[in-house]
Residue, then its C-alpha position, 0 to 999 in steps of 0.5 A: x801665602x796665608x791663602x795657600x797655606x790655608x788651602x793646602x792644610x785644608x787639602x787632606x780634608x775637603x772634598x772641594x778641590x776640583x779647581x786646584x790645578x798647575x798652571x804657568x804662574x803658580x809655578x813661578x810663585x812657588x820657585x820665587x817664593x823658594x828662593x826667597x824662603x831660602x834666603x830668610x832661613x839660610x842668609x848669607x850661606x844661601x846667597x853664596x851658594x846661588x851665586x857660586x852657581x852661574x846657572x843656578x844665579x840665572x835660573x832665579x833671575x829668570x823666574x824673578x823676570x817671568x814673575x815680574x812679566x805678570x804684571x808688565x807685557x814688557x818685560x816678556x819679550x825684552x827677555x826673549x830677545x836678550x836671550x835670542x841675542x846671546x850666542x850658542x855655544x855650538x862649537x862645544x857641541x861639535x867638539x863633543x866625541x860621538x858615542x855609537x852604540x852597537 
């Protein structure tokens, strides 16, 4: 973290940024060290409010799984079929009026 810290103070002043990019895993790092700053500043509050969101609980275990799959190939497609394996809500899809535009 002091590395990027450093980097991106540097950012407004240096000329040497042709290897700064987006990629996969800087991604991941960014949205797991969010979660994880929003817990030191915000406690507790923060913890209800994840947890008051199913998809916003899944989302960070999501990102926690895929930072952890960096560093073991296992894990990847353990999670590919766990989530292949949970049943589509197609039903609720159908039942959902169509809207035609003219």
């Amino acid at each position: 973290m002091k590395e990027r810290r450093t980097r991106r103070n540097d950012f407004f002043h240096s000329t040497h940024l042709l290897d700064l990019n987006v990629n996969k895993r800087g991604c991941v790092e960014a949205f797991c060290n969010l979660i994880e700053f929003g817990e030191l500043l915000f406690g507790d509050d923060w913890r209800r409010e994840i947890a008051a969101n199913t998809k916003t609980d899944i989302l960070c275990a999501l990102f926690q799984l895929e930072r952890m799959a960096f560093s073991d190939p296992t894990i990847e497609p353990k999670t590919n079929g766990l989530l292949e394996s949970w049943p589509r809500r197609e039903k609720e899809r159908q039942s959902i009026p169509k809207i035609r535009v003219n």
